[in-house]
C-alpha positions in Angstrom: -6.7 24.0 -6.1 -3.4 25.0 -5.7 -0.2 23.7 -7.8 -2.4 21.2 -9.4 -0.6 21.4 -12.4 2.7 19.3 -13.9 3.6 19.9 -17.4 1.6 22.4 -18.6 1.7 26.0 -16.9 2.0 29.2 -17.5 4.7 32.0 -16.1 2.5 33.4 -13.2 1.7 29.5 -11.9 5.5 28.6 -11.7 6.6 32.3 -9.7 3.7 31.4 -7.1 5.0 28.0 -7.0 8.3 29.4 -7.1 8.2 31.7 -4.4 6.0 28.8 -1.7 8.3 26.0 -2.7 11.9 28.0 -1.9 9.7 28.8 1.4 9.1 25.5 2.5 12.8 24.3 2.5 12.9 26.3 5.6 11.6 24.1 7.3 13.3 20.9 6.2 15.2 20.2 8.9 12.3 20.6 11.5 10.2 18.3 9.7 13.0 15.9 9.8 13.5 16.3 13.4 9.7 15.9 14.2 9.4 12.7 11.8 12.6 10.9 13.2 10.8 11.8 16.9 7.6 9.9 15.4 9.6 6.9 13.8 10.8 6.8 17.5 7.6 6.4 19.0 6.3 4.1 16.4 9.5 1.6 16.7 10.0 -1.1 14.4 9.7 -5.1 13.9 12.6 -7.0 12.4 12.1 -10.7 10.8 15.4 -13.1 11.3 15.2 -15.1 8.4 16.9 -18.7 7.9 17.6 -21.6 4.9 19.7 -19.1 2.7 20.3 -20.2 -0.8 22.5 -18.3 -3.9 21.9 -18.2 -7.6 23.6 -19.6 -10.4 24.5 -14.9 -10.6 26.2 -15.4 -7.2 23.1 -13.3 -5.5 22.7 -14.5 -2.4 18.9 -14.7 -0.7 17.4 -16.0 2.8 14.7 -18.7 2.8 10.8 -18.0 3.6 11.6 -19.9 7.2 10.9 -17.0 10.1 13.4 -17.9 12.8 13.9 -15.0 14.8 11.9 -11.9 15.8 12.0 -8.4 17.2 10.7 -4.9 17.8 11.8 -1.6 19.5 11.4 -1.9 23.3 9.2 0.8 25.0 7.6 2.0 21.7 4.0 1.8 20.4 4.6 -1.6 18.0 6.2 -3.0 21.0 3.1 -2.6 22.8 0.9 -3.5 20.5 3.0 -6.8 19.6 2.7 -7.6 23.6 -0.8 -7.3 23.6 -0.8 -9.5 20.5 1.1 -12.1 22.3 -0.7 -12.2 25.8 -4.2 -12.8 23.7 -2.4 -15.9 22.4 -1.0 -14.7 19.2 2.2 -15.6 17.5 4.0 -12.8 16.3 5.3 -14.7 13.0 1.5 -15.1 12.2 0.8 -11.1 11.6 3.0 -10.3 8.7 6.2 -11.0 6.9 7.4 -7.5 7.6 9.6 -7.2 4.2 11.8 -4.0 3.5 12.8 -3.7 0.3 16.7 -3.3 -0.1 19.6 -5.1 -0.8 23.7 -4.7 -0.6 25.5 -4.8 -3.6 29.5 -6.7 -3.0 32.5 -7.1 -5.3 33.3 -10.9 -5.9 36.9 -10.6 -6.1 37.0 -10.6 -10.0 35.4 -7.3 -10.6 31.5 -8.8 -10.5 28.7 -7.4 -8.6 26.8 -9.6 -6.4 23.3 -9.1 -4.3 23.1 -9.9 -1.1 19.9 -9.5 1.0 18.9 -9.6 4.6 15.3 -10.8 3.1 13.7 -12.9 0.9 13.5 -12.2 -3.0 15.3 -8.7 -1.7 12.2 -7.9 0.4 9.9 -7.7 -2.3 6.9 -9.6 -3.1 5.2 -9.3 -6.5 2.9 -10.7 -8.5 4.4 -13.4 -11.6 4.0 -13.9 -14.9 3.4 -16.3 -16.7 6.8 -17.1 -18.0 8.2 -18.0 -14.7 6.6 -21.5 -13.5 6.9 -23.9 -10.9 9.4 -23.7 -8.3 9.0 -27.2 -7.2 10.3 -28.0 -10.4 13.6 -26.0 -10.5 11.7 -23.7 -12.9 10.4 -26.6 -15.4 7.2 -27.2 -13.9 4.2 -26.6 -16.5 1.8 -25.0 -13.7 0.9 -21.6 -15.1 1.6 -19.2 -12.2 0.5 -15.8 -13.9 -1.0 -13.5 -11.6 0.4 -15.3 -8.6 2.8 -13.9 -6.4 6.5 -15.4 -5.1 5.7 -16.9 -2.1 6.2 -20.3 -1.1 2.8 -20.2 0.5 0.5 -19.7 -2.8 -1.5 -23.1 -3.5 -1.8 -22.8 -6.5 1.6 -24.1 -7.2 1.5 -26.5 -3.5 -1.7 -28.4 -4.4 -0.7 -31.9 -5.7 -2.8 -32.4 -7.9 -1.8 -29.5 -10.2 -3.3 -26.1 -10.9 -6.9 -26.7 -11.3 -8.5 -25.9 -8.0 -12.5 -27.6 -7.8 -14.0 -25.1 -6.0 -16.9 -27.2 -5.6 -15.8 -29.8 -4.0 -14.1 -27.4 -1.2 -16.9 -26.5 -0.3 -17.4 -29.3 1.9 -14.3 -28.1 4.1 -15.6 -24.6 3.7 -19.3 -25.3 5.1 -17.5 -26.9 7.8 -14.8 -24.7 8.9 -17.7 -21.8 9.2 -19.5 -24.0 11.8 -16.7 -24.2 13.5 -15.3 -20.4 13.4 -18.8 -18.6 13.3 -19.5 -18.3 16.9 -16.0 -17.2 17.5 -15.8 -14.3 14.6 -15.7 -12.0 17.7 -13.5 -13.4 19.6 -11.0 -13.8 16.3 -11.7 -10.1 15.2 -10.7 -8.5 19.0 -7.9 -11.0 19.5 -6.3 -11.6 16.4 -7.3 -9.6 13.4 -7.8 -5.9 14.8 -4.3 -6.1 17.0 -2.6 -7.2 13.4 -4.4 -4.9 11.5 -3.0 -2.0 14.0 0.5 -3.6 13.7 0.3 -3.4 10.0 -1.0 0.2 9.6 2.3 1.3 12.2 4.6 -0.4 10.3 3.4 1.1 7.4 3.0 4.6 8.7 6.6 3.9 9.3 7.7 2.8 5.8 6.0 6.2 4.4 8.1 8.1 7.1 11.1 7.0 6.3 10.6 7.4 2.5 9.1 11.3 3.1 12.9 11.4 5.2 14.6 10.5 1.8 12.5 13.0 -0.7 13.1 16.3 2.1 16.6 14.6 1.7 16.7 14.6 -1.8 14.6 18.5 -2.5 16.9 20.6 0.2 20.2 18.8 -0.7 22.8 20.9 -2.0 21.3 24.1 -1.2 20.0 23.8 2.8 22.6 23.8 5.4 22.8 20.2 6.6 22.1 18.6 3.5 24.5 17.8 1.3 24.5 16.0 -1.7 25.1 12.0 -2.2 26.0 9.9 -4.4 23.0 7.6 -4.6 20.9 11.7 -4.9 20.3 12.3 -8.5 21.1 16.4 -8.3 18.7 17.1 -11.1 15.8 15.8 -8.9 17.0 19.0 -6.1 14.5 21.7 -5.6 17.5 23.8 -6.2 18.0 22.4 -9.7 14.6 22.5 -10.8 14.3 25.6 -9.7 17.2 26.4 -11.6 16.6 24.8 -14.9 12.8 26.6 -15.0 14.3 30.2 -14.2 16.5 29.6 -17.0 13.6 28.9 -19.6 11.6 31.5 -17.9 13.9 34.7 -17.6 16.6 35.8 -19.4 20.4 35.5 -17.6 23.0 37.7 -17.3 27.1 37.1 -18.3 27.8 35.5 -15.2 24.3 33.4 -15.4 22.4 35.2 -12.9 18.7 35.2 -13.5 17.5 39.0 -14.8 14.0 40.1 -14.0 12.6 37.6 -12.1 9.7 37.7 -11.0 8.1 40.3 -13.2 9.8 40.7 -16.7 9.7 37.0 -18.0 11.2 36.2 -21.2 8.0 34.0 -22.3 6.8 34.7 -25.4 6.5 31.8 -28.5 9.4 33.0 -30.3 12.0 32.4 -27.2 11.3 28.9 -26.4 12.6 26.5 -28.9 9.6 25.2 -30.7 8.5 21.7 -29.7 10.4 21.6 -26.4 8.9 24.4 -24.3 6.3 25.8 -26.6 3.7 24.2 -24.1 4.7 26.7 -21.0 3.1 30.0 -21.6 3.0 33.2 -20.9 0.3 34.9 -18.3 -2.5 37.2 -19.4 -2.6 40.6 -17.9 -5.5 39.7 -15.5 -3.5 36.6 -14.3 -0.8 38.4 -13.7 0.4 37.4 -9.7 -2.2 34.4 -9.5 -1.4 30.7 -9.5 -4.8 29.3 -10.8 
């Protein structure tokens, strides 16, 4: 397969790669244009969130209480969210919709402070087991490893502590299928496969957005339109790997021009500074021109 390589390569691999990469960037700003057009058609939901509360840092956070909620008029997810609603759905039951991200603000006295939109900064992870009980203002001895930061795990709601007897729920459980088996149907077309569609778009729409960012971040610097930003780490630019590798590859002249690329490399053992690049290596005559 092509390019399916990372650290260890040879001279011929990186031209090839070289040559299809610096290519591609052509076309950045078209695949821009054609993914904003799908992030257009997708649309997007937005939570409204309520019972804000601040740390003893100063960060400030909304609750888990879903007050508000909205989507792109005229789009696919809007759509979607009105079928959801004319089979009888609620809208706040299909997901929490988080978005990582958070604003950063000067206090006054020279102190960064977070403030998010969403709750825990739009991120949900799983806990460890250092951090306990929230009921407890973070003294409780419930051992929540594993669990994630929601409000809405039991095993830190049940009142009777930690230990769930899975036996004994089974009695609710044998019940609860009588009464939801001869609906499954019913719960799969109206409910389940409408969220499950919701989910996927918004998701497809998260991966947009970040593909946006990397293009962003590989042509910046070096294709018209994109220009470098401060939150861009330059070394992660096409344009400076590019750089860097042609640089440890081929030989450069006084004014640090690259000399004899592609076919007069510089390669050999006794160039590359031993136990830094002595992995890269140089191409056999038969594999001269050839990526694999």
């Amino acid at each position: 397969m092509s390019f399916n390589w990372l650290g260890v390569f040879r001279v011929g691999s990186y031209t090839v790669f070289r040559r299809f990469i610096m290519n591609e960037l052509r076309s950045a700003e078209t695949r821009i244009q054609t993914i904003e057009a799908e992030l257009d058609r997708i649309g997007e939901i937005s939570l409204m969130w309520g019972g804000s509360s601040t740390t003893a840092a100063g960060d400030t956070f909304p609750g888990e209480q879903r007050i508000g909620f909205s989507c792109s008029p005229g789009t696919a997810i809007s759509n979607l969210v009105q079928a959801y609603i004319a089979q009888g759905g609620n809208p706040f039951d299909i997901s929490m919709f988080l978005w990582p991200g958070s604003d950063w603000d000067d206090d006054g006295d020279g102190k960064l402070i977070m403030s998010s939109s969403q709750p825990y900064g739009g991120l949900c992870y799983p806990l460890s087991r250092t951090e306990t009980d929230y009921r407890d203002a973070g003294f409780g001895d419930i051992d929540s490893g594993g669990a994630l930061n929601l409000k809405k795990n039991p095993k830190t709601r049940l009142e009777r502590g930690e230990t769930i007897n899975w036996e004994e729920s089974e009695r609710t459980a044998s019940q609860i299928r009588w009464a939801r088996g001869w609906a499954n149907q019913a719960i799969r077309d109206k409910r389940n496969n409408l969220e499950w569609r919701i989910v996927k778009l918004m998701d497809l729409r998260e991966q947009l957005v970040q593909e946006i960012q990397m293009i962003s971040v590989a042509a910046a610097g070096f294709v018209s339109g994109f220009d470098v930003q401060d939150h861009h780490p330059t070394q992660f630019t096409v344009a400076s790997v590019i750089n860097l590798f042609d640089g440890i590859f081929y030989a450069r002249d006084e004014t640090g021009w690259v000399e004899g690329w592609p076919d007069q490399p510089q390669v050999k053992s006794e160039t590359l500074a031993a136990g830094v690049y002595d992995w890269l290596m140089h191409d056999f005559v038969h594999e001269k021109w050839t990526a694999l």
